[in-house]
Backbone as CSV, one residue per row, in Angstrom:
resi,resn,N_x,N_y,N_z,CA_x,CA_y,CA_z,C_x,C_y,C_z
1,UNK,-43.203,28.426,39.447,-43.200,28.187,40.882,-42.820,26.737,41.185
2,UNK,-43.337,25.807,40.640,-42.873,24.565,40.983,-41.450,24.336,40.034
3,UNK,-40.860,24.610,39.464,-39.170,24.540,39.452,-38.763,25.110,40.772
4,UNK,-38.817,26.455,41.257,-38.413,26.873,42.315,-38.564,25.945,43.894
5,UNK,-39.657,25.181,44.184,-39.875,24.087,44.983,-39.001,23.102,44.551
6,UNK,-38.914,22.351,43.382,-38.313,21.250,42.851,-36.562,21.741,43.609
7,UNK,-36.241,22.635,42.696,-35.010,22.993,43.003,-34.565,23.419,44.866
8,UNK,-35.745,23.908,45.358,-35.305,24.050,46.313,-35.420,22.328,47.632
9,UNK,-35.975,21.636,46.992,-35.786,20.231,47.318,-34.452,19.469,46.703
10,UNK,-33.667,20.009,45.956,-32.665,19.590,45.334,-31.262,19.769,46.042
11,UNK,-32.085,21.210,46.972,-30.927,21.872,47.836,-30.673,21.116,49.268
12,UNK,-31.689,20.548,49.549,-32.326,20.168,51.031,-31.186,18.739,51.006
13,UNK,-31.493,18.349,49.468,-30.598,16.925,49.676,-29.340,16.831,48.992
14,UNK,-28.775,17.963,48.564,-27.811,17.970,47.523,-26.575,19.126,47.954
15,UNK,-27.589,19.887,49.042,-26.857,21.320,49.265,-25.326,21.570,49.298
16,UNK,-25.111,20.452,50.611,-23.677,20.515,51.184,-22.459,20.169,50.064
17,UNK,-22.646,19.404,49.336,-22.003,19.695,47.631,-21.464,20.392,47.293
18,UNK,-22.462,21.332,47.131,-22.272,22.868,46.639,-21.327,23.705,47.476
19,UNK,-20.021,24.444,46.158,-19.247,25.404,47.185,-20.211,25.992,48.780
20,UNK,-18.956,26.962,49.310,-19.652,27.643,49.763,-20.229,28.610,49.305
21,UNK,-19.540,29.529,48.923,-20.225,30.664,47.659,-21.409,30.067,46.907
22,UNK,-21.544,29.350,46.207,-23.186,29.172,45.874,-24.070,28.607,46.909
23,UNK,-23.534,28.111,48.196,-24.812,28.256,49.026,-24.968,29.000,49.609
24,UNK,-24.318,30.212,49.364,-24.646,31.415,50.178,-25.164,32.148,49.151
25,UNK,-25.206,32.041,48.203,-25.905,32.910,47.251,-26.892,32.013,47.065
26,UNK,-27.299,31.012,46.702,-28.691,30.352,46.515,-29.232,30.175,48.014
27,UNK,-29.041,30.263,49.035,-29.959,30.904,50.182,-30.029,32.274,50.844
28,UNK,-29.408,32.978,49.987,-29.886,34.660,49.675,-30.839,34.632,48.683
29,UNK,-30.673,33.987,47.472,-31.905,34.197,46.254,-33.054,33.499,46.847
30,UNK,-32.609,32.106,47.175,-34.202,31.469,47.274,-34.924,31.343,48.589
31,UNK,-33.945,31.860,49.855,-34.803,31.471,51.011,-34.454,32.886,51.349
32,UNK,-33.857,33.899,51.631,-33.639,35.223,52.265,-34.405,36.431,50.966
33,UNK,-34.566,35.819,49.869,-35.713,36.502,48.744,-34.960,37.924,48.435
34,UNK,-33.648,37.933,48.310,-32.481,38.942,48.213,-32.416,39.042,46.472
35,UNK,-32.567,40.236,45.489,-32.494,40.491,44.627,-31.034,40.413,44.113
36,UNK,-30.580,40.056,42.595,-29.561,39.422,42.438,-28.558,41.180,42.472
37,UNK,-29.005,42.185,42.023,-28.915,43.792,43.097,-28.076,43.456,43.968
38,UNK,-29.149,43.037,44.704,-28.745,43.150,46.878,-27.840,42.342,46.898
39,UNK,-27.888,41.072,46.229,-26.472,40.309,46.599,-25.297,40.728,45.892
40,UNK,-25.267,41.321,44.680,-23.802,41.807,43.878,-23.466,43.206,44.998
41,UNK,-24.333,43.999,45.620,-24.140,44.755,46.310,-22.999,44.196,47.464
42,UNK,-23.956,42.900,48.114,-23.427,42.713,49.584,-22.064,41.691,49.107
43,UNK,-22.309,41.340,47.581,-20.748,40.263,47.911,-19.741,41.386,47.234
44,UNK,-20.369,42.518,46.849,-19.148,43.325,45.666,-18.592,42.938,44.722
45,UNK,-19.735,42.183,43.844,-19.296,41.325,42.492,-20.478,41.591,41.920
46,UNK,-20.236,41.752,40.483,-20.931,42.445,39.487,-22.188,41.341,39.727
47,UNK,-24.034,41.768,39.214,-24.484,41.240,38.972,-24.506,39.712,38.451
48,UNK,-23.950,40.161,37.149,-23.856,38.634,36.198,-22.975,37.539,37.132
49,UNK,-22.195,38.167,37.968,-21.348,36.917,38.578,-21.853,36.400,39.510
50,UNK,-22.703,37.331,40.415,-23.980,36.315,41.396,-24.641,35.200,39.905
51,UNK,-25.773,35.809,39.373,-26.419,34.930,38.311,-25.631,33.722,37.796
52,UNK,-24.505,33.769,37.270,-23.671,32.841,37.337,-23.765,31.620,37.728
53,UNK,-23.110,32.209,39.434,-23.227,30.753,40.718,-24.216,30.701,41.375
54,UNK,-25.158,31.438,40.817,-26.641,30.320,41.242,-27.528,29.851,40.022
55,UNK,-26.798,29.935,38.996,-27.394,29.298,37.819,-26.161,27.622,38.199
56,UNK,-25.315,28.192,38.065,-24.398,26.600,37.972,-24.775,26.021,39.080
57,UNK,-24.626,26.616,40.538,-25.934,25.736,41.380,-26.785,25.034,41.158
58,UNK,-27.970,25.313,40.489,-28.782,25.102,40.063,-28.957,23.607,39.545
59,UNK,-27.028,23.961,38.340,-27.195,22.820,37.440,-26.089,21.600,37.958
60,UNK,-25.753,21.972,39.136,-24.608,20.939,39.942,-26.196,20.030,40.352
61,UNK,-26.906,21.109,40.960,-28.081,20.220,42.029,-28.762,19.201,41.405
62,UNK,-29.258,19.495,39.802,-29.958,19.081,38.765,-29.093,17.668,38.421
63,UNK,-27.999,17.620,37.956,-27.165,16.875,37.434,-26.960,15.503,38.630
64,UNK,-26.747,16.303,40.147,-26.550,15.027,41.276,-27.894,14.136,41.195
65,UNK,-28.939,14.895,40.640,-30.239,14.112,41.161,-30.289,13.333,39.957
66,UNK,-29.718,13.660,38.675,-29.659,12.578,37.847,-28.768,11.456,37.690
67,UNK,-27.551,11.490,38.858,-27.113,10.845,39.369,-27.459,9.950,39.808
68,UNK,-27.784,10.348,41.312,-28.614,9.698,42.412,-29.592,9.399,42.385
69,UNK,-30.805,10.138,41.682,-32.008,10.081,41.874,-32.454,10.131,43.917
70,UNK,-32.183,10.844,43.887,-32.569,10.774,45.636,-33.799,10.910,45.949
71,UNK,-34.003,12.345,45.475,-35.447,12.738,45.400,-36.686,12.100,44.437
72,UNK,-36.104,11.641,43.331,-37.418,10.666,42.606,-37.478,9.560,44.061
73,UNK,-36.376,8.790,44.156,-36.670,7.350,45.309,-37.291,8.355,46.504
74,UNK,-37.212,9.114,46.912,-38.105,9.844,48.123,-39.516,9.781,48.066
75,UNK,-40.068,10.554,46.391,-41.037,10.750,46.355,-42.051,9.530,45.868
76,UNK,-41.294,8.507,45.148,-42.047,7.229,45.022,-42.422,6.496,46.475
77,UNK,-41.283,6.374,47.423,-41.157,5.916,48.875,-42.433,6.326,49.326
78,UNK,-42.907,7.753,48.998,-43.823,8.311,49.539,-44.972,8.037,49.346
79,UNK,-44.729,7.622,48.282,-46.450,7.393,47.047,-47.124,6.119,48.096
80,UNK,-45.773,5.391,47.669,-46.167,3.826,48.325,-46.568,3.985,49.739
81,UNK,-46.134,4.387,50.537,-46.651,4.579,51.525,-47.930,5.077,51.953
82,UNK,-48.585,6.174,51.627,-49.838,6.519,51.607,-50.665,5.426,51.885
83,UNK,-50.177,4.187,51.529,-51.607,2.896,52.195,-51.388,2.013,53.152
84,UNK,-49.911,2.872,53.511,-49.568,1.974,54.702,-50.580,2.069,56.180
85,UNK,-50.094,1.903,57.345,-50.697,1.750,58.431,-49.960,3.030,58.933
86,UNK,-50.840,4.409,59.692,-50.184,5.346,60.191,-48.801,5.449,60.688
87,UNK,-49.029,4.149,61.575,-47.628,4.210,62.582,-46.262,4.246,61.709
88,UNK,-46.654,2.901,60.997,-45.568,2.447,60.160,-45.026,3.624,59.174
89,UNK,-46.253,4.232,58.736,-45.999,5.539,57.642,-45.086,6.427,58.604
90,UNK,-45.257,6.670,59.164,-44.741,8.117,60.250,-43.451,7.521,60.210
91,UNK,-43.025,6.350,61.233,-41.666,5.705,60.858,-40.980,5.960,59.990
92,UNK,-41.709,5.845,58.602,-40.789,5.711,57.302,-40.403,7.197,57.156
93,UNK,-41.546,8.260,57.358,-41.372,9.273,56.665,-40.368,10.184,58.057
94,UNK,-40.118,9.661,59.286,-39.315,10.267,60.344,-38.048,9.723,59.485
95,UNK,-37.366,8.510,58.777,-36.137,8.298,58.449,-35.796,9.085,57.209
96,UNK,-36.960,9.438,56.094,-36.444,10.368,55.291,-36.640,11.292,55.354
């Protein structure tokens, strides 16, 4: 379960990247909860070729964040903050 969160935070900041075809298939698998079935059904491509492009999804999303690190600097940003002063916290966390 927490890969599936991780990754789906990977999408939030990494998404637009990604063809279109894998973001339409990785928000059929992970946010519309569409069996990889229902989607070879609805795109008319064999199973394995959905699995495919939302596995390489997966590993485009994985690879940018080892890039960028976006999401580690998010979630440290975050840490640190926790002792800030409300206002100021809210600020920070309205820009990311």
């Amino acid at each position: 379960m927490e890969y599936r969160f991780y990754i789906i935070d990977l999408y939030d900041i990494y998404g637009e990247l990604l063809t279109s075809k894998q973001q339409n298939y990785f928000e059929d698998y992970y946010f519309n909860n569409l069996t990889l079935a229902e989607m070879s059904e609805n795109y008319n491509v064999s199973r394995n070729a959905v699995h495919k492009q939302i596995k390489e999804a997966e590993e485009k999303l994985i690879k940018f964040e080892e890039i960028l690190q976006i999401a580690d600097k998010n979630k440290r940003i975050k840490q640190i903050c926790e002792n800030l002063d409300e206002e100021i916290k809210n600020k920070i966390f309205d820009i990311l």
